[in-house]
C-alpha positions, 0 to 999 in steps of 0.5 A, spaced: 684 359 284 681 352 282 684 348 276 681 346 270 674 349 271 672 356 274 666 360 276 667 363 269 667 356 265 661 355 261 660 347 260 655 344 256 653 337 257 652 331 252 647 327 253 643 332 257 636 329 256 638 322 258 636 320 265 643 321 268 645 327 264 638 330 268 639 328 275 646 331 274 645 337 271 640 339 276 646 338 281 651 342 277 646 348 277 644 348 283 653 348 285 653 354 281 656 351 274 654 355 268 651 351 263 650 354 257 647 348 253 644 341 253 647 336 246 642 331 243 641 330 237 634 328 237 631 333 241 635 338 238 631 345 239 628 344 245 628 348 251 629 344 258 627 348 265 630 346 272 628 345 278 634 347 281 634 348 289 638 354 290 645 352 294 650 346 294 644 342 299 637 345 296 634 344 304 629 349 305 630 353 299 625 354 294 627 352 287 627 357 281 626 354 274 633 355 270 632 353 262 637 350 258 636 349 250 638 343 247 642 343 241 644 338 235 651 338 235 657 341 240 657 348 236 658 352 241 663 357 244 664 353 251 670 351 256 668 344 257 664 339 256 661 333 261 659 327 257 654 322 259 653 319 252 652 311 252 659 307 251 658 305 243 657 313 242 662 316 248 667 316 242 664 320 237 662 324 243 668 325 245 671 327 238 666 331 237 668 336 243 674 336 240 673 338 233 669 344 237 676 346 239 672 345 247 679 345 252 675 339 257 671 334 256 670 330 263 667 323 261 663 320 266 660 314 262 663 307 265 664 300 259 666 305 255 671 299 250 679 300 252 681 301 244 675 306 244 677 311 250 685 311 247 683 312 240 678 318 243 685 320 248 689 320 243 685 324 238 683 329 244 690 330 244 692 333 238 686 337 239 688 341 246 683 337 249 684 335 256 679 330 257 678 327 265 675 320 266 673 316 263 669 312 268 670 318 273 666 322 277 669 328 274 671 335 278 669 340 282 672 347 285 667 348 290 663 356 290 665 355 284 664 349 279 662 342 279 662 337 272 660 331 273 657 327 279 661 329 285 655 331 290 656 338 292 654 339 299 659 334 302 664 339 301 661 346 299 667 350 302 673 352 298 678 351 302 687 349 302 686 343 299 687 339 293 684 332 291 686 328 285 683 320 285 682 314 282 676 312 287 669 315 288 666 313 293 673 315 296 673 321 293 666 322 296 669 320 302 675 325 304 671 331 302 666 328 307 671 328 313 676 335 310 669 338 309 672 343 315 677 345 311 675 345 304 678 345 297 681 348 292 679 343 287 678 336 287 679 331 281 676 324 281 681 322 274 677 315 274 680 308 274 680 305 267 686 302 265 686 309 260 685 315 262 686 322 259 688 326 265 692 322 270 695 323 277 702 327 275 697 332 271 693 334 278 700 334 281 703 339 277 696 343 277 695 344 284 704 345 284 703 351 281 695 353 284 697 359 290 691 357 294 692 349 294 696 349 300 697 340 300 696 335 296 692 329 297 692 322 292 687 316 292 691 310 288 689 303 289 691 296 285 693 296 280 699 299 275 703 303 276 701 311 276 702 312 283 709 309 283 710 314 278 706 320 281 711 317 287 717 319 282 715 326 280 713 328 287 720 326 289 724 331 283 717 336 282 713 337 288 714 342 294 708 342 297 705 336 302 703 330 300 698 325 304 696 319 300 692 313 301 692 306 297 686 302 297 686 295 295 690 292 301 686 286 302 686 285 294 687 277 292 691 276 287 688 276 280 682 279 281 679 285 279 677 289 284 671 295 283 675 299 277 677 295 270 684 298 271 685 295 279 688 288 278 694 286 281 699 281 277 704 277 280 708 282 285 706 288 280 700 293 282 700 292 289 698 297 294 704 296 300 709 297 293 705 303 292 705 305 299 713 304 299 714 308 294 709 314 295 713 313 302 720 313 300 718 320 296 715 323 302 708 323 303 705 320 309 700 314 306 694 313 311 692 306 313 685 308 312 681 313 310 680 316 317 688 316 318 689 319 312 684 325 314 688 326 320 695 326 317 692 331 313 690 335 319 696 334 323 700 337 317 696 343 315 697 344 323 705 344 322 709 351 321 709 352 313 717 352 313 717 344 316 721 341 310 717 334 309 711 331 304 
């Protein structure tokens, strides 16, 4: 099981022929993802052949070549996009996917305009498109799928863990430690002010997915979605949750890696966070290595041990 995407998810990607769009798409290939489609409108009718290594790392295999068309318009029957167009045209993109009755649109663009990204969020919306991002790395379920930039061989392995996160590097971080352990899926939902798929929705997610045994959530600075994850933890979740917050060292006032990661006043801080993740039970790691070793010592409990 994996949630939002599977091996049987079809993606295509907007702004495929561009530099980024290219480099990654050989990646998610290479993870295994099925991409039926590239979307550009100036180069529509064209046919674009990957070199793409055979397995998550590539190392030592020889590549075979894997065609992917082109086309003008998001017109096909597909599961999920991943956009990698340019902030003044992400909007368009994005309502595009949508009109196309496409059911996820992972935003990997970063400076997309706050107005734009609630119009385009709002839009999707009433549409019954569930978009990720923006400015996020996007998702993967390893063995199965990979949309977005998340690198495959730092966590190949499916495994007992879910991963939802604000951050990254810090994404890439703790699948890097837990890559013994492995994923079910994780989701990197971005840390712009606005995002499409927050952390309460991965928490219901891997709530009810039978092979995500503990949750792990990556806040930082900034607003206040993880006090409100820390309330729905409290009234919704059973499974264990460990968690981390970055931003312990953030001055007051400025903003730090992500446009949504600024602390005001008493408002957005990491040690509120930490206190209200802590008060509904989740163990919160003062480090990323800590928060490792929380989740490893927790998997090594009995089932039955009645604590987040």
């Amino acid at each position: 099981m994996a949630i939002f995407l599977t091996k049987e998810s079809k993606v295509l990607v907007q702004g495929m022929t561009g530099s980024q769009g290219m480099a990654h798409t050989r990646r998610m290939l290479a993870s295994g993802t099925d991409i039926v489609a590239g979307v550009n409108p100036r180069k529509a009718g064209k046919v674009i052949d990957f070199d793409v290594p055979q397995g998550p790392s590539g190392l030592g295999s020889t590549p075979i070549a894997v065609p992917v068309p082109v086309f003008g318009t998001v017109r096909e029957a597909v599961d999920a996009t991943v956009v990698f167009v340019p902030p003044p045209f992400a909007k368009a993109a994005v309502i595009e996917a949508a009109d196309a009755g496409i059911g996820l649109a992972v935003v990997i663009t970063e400076g997309i305009p706050v107005h734009d990204a609630v119009t385009f969020q709002a839009y999707a919306a009433t549409r019954g498109t569930r978009v990720i991002g923006p400015n996020c790395p996007g998702l993967i379920s390893p063995g199965q799928a990979n949309a977005g930039i998340i690198p495959a061989d730092i966590a190949a392995k499916p495994g007992r863990i879910g991963l939802v996160s604000k951050s990254g590097t810090l994404t890439y971080q703790l699948m890097y430690e837990l890559r013994e352990t492995g994923f079910s899926s994780a989701v990197g939902i971005g840390g712009d002010p606005v995002v499409g798929t927050t952390h309460i929705d991965c928490l219901a997610a891997f709530e009810k997915d039978p092979d995500t045994e503990l949750i792990v959530l990556i806040g930082e600075i900034g607003g206040d979605a993880e006090e409100r994850a820390a309330a729905y933890i409290a009234c919704h979740v059973t499974k264990p949750v460990v968690g981390y917050i970055a931003g312990f060292t953030a001055p007051e006032g400025k903003t730090m890696g992500h446009a949504g990661a600024i602390v005001s006043g008493s408002s957005g801080t990491a040690h509120a966070k930490k206190q209200a993740l802590e008060a509904a039970g989740v163990r919160v790691g003062a480090t990323p290595t800590e928060t490792s070793r929380l989740v490893l010592s927790r998997l090594a409990q009995p089932r039955d041990v009645a604590d987040h």
